[in-house]
C-alpha positions in Angstrom: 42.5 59.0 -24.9 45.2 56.5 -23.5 46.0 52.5 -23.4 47.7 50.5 -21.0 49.3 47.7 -22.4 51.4 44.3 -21.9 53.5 42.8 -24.1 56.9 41.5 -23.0 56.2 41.0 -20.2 55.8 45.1 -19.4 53.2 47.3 -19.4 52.8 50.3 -21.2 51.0 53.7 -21.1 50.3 54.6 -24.6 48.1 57.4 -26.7 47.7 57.5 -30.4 50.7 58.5 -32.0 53.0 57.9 -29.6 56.2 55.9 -30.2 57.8 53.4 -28.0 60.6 50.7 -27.8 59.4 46.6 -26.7 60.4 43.6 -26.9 61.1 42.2 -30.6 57.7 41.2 -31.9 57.5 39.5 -35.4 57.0 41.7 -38.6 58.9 43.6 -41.0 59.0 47.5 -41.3 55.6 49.3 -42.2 53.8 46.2 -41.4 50.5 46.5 -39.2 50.8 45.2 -35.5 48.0 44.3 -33.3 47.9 44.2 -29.1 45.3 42.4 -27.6 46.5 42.7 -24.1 44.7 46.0 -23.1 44.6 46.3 -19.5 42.7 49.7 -19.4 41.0 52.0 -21.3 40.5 56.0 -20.5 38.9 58.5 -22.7 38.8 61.4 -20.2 36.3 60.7 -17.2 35.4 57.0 -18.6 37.8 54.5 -17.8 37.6 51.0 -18.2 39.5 48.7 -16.5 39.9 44.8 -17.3 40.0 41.8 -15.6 43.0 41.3 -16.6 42.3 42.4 -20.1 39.6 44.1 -21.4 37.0 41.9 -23.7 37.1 44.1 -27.3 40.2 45.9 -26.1 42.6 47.0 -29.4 45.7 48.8 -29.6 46.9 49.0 -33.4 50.5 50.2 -34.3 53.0 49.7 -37.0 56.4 48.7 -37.2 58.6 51.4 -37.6 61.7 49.7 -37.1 63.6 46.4 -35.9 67.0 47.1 -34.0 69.4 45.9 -31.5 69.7 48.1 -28.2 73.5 49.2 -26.8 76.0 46.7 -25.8 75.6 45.8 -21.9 78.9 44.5 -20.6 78.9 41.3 -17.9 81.9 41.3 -15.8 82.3 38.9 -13.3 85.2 39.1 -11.5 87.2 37.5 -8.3 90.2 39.1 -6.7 93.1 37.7 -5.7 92.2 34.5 -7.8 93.2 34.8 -10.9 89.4 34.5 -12.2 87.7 37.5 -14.1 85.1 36.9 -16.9 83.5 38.9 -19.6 80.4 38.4 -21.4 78.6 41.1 -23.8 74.5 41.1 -24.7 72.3 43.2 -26.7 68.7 43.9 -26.8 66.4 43.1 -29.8 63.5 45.7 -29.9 60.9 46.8 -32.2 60.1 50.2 -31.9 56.1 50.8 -32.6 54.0 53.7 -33.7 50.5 53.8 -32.2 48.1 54.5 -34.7 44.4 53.7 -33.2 42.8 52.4 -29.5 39.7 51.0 -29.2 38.0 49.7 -25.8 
């Protein structure tokens, strides 16, 4: 049995116990996470597809950690004018453990 989910603005395909990296969502490690946005449903010939999202749709996870991705590096440079600029960003994520889907 599989989800596909949105939150942050991506969609992913998940099955119970899988882990995966989003967006930061709000909660503190160990804590119980809830997405609502379930696009689609599929338990091996019966799939259910929403319109967007499925009405009853569940995925349940919990937080297994809150982190800050790798340093991405923003150069912006113009030659032969005396102009370069550098600008660093990381990512926050919250990396989920899937723990029940139900659709």
């Amino acid at each position: 049995m599989y989800a596909v989910i949105k939150t942050g603005g991506k969609q992913y395909r998940v099955a119970k116990g899988d882990t995966l990296r989003v967006e930061k969502l709000a909660g503190a490690e160990g804590d119980a996470v809830e997405l609502g946005k379930v696009l689609m449903v599929a338990d091996g010939d019966d799939i259910k597809v929403g319109a967007p999202y499925l009405d009853g749709g569940k995925v349940t996870a919990t937080v297994k950690a809150q982190g800050r991705g790798d340093k991405v590096e923003i150069i912006k440079f113009r030659r032969r004018k005396h102009h370069m600029k550098r600008q660093g960003h990381r990512q926050s994520y919250t990396e989920l453990e899937i723990t029940g889907i139900t659709g």
